[in-house]
C-alpha positions in Angstrom: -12.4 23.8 50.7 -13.8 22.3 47.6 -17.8 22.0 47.2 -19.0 18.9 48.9 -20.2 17.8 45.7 -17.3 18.0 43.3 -15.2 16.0 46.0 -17.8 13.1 45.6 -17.8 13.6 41.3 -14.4 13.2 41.7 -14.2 10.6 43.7 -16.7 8.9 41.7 -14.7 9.3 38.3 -11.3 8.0 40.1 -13.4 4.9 40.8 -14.5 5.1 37.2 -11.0 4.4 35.9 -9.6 1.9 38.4 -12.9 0.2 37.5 -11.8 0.2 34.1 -8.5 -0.7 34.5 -9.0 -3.6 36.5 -11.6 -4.5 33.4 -9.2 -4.0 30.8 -6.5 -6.1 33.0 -8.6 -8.9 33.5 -9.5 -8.9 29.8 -6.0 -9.3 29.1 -5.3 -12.0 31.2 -8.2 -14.3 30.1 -7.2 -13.5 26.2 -3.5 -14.5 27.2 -4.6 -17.6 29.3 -6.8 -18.3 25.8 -10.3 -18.1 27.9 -11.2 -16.7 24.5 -15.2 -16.7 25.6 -15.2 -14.9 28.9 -12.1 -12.8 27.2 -15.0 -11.0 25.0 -17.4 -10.3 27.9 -14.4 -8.8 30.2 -13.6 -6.8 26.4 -16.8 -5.7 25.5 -17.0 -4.5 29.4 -13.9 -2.5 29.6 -14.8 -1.0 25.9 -18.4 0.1 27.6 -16.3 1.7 31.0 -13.5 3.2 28.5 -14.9 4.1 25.2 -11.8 5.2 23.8 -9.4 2.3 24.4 -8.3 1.8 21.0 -6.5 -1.9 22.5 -9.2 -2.8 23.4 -11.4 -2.2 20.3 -8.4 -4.3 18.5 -8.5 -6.8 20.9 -12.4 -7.5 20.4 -12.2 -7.0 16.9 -9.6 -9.4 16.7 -11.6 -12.3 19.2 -14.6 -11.7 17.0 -12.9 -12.2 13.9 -11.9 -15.6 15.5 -15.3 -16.6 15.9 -16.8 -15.6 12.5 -18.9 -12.7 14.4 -18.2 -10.5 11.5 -20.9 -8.2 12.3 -19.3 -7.7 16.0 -15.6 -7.4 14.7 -16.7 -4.9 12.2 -18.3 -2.8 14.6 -15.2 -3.1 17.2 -12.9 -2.2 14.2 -14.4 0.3 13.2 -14.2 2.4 16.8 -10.2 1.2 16.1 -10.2 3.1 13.0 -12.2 6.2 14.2 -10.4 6.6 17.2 -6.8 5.5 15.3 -6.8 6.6 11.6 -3.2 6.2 10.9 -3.6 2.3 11.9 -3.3 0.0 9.1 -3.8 -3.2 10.6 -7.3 -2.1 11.7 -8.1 -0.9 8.3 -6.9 -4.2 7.1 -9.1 -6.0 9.5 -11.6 -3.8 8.8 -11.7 -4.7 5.5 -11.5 -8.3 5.8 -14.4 -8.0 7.8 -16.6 -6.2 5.6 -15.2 -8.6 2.7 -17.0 -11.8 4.9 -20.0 -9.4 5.4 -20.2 -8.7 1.2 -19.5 -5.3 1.7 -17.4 -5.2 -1.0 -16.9 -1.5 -2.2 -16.0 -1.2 1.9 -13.6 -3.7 1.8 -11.8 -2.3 -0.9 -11.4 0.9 -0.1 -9.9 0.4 3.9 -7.9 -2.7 2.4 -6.1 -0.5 0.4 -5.9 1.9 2.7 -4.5 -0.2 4.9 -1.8 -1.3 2.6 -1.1 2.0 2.7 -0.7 2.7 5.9 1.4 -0.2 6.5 0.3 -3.8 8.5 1.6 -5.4 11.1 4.7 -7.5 9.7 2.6 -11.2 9.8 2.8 -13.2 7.0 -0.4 -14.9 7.1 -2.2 -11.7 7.5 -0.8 -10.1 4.6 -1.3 -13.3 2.4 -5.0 -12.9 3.7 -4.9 -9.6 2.9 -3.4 -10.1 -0.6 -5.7 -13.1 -1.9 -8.8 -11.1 -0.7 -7.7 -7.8 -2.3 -7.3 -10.5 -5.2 -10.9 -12.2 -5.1 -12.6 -8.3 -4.9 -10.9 -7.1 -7.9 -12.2 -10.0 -10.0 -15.6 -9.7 -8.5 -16.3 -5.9 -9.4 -14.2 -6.7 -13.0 -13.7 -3.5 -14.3 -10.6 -2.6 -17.0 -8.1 -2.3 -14.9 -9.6 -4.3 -11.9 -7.9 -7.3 -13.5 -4.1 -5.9 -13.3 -4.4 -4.7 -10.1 -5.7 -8.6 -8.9 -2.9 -10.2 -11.3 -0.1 -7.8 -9.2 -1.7 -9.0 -6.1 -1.7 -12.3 -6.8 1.7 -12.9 -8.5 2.7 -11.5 -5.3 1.4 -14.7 -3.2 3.0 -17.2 -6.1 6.5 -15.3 -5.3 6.0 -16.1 -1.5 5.1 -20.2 -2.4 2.1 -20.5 -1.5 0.5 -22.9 -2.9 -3.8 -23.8 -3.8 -6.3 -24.4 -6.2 -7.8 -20.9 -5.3 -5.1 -19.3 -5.9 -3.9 -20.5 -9.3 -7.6 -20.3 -10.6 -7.8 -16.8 -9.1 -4.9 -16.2 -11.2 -6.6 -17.9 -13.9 -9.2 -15.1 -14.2 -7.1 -12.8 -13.6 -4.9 -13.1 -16.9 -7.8 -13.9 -18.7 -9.7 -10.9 -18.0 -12.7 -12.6 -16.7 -14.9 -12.3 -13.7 -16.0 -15.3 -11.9 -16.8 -18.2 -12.9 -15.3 -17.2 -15.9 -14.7 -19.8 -18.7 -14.3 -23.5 -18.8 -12.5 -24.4 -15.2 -10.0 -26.3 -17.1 -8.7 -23.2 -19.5 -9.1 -20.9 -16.3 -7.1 -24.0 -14.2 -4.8 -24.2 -17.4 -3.8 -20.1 -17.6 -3.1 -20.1 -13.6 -0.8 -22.8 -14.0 1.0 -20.8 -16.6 1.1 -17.4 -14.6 2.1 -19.1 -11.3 5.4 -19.8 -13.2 5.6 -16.6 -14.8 5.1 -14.8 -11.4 8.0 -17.2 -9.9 10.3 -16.4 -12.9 10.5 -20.0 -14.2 10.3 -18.1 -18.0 10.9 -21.2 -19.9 8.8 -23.1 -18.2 6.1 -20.7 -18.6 6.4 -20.2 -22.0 5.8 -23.6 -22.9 2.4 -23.3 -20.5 1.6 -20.4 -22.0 1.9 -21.8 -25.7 0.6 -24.6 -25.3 -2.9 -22.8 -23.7 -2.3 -20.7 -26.9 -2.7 -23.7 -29.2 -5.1 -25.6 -26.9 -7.7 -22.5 -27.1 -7.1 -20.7 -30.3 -10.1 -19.1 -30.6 -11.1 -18.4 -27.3 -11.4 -14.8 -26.1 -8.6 -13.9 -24.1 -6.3 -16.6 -24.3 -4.3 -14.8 -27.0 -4.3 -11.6 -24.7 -3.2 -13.6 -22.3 -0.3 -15.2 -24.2 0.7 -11.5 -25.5 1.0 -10.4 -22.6 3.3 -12.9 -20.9 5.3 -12.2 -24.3 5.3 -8.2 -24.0 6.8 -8.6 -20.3 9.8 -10.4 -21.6 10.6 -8.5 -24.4 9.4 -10.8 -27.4 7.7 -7.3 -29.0 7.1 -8.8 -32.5 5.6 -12.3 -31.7 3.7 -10.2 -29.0 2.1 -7.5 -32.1 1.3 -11.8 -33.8 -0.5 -12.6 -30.6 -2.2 -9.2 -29.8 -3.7 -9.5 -33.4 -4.6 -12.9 -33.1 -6.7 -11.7 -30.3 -8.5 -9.0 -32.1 -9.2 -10.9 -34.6 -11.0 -13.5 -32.1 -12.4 -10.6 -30.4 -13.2 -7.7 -32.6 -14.2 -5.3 -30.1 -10.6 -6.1 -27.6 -10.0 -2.4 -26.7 -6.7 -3.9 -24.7 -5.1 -6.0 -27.4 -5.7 -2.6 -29.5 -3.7 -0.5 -27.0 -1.2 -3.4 -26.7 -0.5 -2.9 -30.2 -0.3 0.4 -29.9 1.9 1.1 -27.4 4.0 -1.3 -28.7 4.9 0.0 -31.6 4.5 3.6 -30.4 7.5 2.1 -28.1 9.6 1.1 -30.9 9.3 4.1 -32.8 10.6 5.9 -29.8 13.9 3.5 -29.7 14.8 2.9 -32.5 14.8 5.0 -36.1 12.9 2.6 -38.7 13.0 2.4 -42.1 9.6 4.0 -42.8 8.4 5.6 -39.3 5.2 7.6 -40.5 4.2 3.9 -41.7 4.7 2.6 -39.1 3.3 5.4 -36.7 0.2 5.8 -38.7 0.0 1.6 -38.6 0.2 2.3 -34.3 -2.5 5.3 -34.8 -5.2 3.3 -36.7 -4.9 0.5 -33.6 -5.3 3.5 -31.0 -8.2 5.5 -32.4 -10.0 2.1 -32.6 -9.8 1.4 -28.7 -10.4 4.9 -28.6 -13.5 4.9 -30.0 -14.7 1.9 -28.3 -13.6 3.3 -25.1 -13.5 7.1 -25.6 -13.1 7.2 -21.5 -9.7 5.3 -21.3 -7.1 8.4 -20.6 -4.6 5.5 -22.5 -6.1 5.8 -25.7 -6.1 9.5 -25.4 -2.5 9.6 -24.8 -1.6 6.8 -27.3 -3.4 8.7 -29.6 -1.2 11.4 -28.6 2.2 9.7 -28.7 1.2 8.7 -32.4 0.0 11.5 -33.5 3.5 13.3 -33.1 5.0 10.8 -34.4 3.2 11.4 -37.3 3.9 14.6 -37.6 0.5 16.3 -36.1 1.4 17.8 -33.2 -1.8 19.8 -32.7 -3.7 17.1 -32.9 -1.6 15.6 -30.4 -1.8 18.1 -28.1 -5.8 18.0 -27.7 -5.5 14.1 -26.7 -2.9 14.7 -24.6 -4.2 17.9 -23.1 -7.4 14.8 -22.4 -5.0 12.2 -21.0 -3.7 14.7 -18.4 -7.2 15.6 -17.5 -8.0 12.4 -16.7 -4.6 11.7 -15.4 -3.1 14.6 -13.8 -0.3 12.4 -11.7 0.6 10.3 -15.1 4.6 11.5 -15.8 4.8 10.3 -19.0 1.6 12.4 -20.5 3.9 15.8 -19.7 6.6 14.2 -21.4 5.0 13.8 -24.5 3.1 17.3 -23.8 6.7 19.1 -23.5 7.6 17.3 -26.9 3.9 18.2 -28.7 4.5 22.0 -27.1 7.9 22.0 -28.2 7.1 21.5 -31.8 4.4 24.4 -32.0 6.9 26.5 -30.2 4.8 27.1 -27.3 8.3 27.5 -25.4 6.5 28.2 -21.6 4.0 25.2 -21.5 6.9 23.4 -23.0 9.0 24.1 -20.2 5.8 23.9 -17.2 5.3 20.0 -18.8 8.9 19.3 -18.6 9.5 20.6 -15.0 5.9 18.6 -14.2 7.4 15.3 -15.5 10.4 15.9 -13.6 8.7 15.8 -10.6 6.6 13.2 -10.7 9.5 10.8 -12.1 11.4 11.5 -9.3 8.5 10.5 -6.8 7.7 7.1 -8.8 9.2 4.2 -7.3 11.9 2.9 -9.7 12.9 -1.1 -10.3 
């Protein structure tokens, strides 16, 4: 016969959990019967009874939310996270959450976490999700900050939707410009012009994009902008016009300088021309320029690289390579250009190791 004392514990931990259940039932009911205020007391209660009841942590998270309690929500998605890490809607929530609080570098990082983790299929959630991922990217403003908001942002123009924050988000975006930014009307004008880029409407959006051109010649970053849209459908040698344009405008454009660049370290690759050490050695003077004003881009490095075979250096090559794939040890096309470099000092096993190495990772990158 069991001590007289463990039959009452266990008595007493029977009526813990009926307790709770009967908690986390009524909690449910009010939410469903929308009773939204006394939903969050019968909530918080069954959290306090059942700690780790990760529905119901999502549950007061999500009521909260609702209510613009960020604080509370952040604090309820957060014991969803810790007690589910392989849930993306709460790290998506999460993030939002600490977004609204100005937690910034936190929102970020569970954002895209949660992204990769995969959301709940909700339409409006992951338009939320995309615009804010958006706004945050402008806000901090580093190099390649502005991409990664453009990508996220085109992504909401494809779906329709459809407001002034949006296209002026888009605005800085392809300008290259943290908020505020420039005049409203240029940024206003540029997010008119990428909203139809991002839909496909290419004709229309060349004409926007040309006439911003004109309308701001001299303006930093409106030429960029305008190469850009050019390089992404193919119009290479009015995009090399533009891209120059730009550095002109701004002499210190690291971007416009790798534009250049790449492009015709690109062309070189494709197609044999008449004078290809010209032209290489025309690509190499535009890289080691953004390479010396940004020695920490692993894109100069390897641009460098890339043009420095070309041009019939392939040591040299091989040291800013060998610094591109430091900085960039997942990058697939740095070991292609390393198997090529190794290939031509007839360092046969490095050769091969790059080759195998770009292999692999082209075969895990998601192909269009």
């Amino acid at each position: 016969m069991p001590p007289k004392g463990k039959i009452f514990g266990i008595l007493f931990l029977c009526c813990g959990a009926l307790a709770a259940q009967d908690a986390a039932r009524e909690a449910g009911v009010a939410r469903e019967a929308n009773r939204l205020d006394e939903a969050v007391l019968l909530y918080r209660k069954a959290v306090a009874e059942n700690p780790k009841w990760t529905e119901g942590w999502w549950y007061l998270g999500t009521l909260l939310y609702d209510r613009d309690d960020y604080a509370g929500a952040a604090r309820a998605f957060e014991k969803t996270c810790a007690l589910d890490s392989s849930n993306g809607g709460a790290q998506v929530m999460l993030g939002l959450t600490e977004a609204k609080l100005n937690k910034n570098a936190d929102a970020l990082e569970h954002l895209r976490n949660g992204r990769k983790l995969g959301i709940p299929d909700d339409p409006q959630l992951r338009q939320v999700t995309l615009f804010t991922l958006g706004t945050l990217w402008l806000e901090r403003g580093i190099r390649s900050d502005f991409e990664d908001a453009q990508e996220a942002l085109d992504a909401l123009a494809r779906q329709g939707v459809e407001s002034e924050e949006l296209t002026d988000a888009l605005g800085l975006a392809v300008l290259y410009t943290r908020p505020p930014g420039f005049d409203p009307q240029l940024v206003r004008a540029a997010g008119r012009a990428e909203i139809l880029a991002a839909r496909r409407q290419v004709a229309d959006a060349l004409t926007r994009y040309k006439q911003l051109a004109a309308d701001y010649p001299k303006v930093s970053g409106v030429q960029f902008a305008y190469g850009k849209f050019l390089l992404a459908h193919n119009e290479d040698a009015e995009a090399l016009e533009v891209f120059q344009r730009e550095i002109q405008n701004t002499p210190n454009h690291v971007l416009a300088r790798l534009c250049v660049a790449g492009v015709i370290a690109q062309n070189s690759a494709q197609t044999s021309a008449q004078d290809p050490a010209s032209e290489s050695a025309l690509g190499l003077r535009y890289a080691q320029e953004a390479l010396k004003l940004a020695p920490e881009l692993p894109e100069a490095h390897y641009l460098v690289g890339v043009l420095q075979l070309d041009a019939g250096e392939p040591l040299r090559a091989i040291a800013e390579l060998e610094s591109a794939q430091r900085a960039e040890p997942e990058e697939a096309k740095v070991y292609f250009a390393l198997s090529r470099a190794y290939a031509k000092v007839n360092r046969k096993e490095d050769a091969a190791r790059a080759r195998a190495t770009f292999a692999r990772l082209n075969a895990m990158a998601p192909h269009e």
